[in-house]
C-alpha positions as CSV (number, residue, x, y, z in Angstrom):
1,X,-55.4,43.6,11.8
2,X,-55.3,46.3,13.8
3,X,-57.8,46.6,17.2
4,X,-58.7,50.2,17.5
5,X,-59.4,51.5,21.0
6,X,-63.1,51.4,20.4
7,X,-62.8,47.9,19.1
8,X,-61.1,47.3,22.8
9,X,-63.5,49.5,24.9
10,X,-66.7,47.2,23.1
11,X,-64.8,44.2,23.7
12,X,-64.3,44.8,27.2
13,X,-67.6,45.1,28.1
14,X,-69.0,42.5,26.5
15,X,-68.0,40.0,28.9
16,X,-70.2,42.1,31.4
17,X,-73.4,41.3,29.4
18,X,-75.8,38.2,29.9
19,X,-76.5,35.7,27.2
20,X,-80.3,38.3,26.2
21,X,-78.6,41.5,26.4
22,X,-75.7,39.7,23.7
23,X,-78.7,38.6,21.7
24,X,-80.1,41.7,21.4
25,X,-76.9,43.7,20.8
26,X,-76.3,41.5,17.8
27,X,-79.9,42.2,16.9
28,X,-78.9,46.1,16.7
29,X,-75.3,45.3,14.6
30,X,-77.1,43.5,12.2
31,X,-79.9,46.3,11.7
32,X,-77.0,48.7,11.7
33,X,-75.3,46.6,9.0
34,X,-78.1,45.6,6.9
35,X,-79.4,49.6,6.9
36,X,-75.8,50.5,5.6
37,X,-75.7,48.0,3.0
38,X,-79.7,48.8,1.8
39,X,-79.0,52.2,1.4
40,X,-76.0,54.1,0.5
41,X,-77.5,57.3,1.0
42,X,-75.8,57.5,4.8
43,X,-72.4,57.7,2.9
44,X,-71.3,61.3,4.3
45,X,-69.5,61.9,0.7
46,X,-72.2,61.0,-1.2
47,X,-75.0,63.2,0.9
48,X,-72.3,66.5,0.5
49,X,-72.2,65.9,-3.6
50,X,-75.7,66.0,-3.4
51,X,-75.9,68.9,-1.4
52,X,-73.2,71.1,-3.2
53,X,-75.6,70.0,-6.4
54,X,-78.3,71.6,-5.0
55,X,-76.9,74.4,-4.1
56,X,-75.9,74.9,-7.1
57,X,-79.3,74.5,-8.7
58,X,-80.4,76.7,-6.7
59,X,-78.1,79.6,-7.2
60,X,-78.5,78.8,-11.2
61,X,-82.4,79.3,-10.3
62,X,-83.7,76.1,-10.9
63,X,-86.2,75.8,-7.9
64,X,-89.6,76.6,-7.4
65,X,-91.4,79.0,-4.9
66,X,-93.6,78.5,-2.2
67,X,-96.3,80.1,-3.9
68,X,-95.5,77.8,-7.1
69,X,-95.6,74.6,-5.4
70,X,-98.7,75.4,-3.8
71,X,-100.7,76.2,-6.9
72,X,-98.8,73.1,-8.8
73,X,-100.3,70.8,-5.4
74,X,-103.9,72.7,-6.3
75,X,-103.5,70.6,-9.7
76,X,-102.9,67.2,-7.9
């Protein structure tokens, strides 16, 4: 496996950090990695699909106005 150079610029600094600041660090990856596994909206790809799909509802005029959503939210 190949280390990148941010793999090698983490790993030199964490010799620096006490035994807390390590156990909070590994606090954060795991946040990080359990948020990326929960929800697979962060996927850059996946967030552009839906973006050039609603674009494109949007220009085929499948939206609703401000004025439209506000007299739909009247009916709530």
């Amino acid at each position: 496996m190949v280390t990148s150079a941010l793999d090698k610029k983490i790993q030199s600094y964490l010799p620096l950090l006490g035994h807390e600041e390590k156990q909070s660090l590994l606090s954060l990856i795991k946040v990080f990695l359990k948020l990326k596994n929960e929800n697979p909206r962060f996927d850059i790809e996946a967030y552009n699909k839906e973006l050039e799909e609603a674009v494109k509802r949007i220009d085929a005029g499948q939206f609703y106005t401000q004025e439209e959503v506000e007299k739909m939210s009247k009916e709530w």
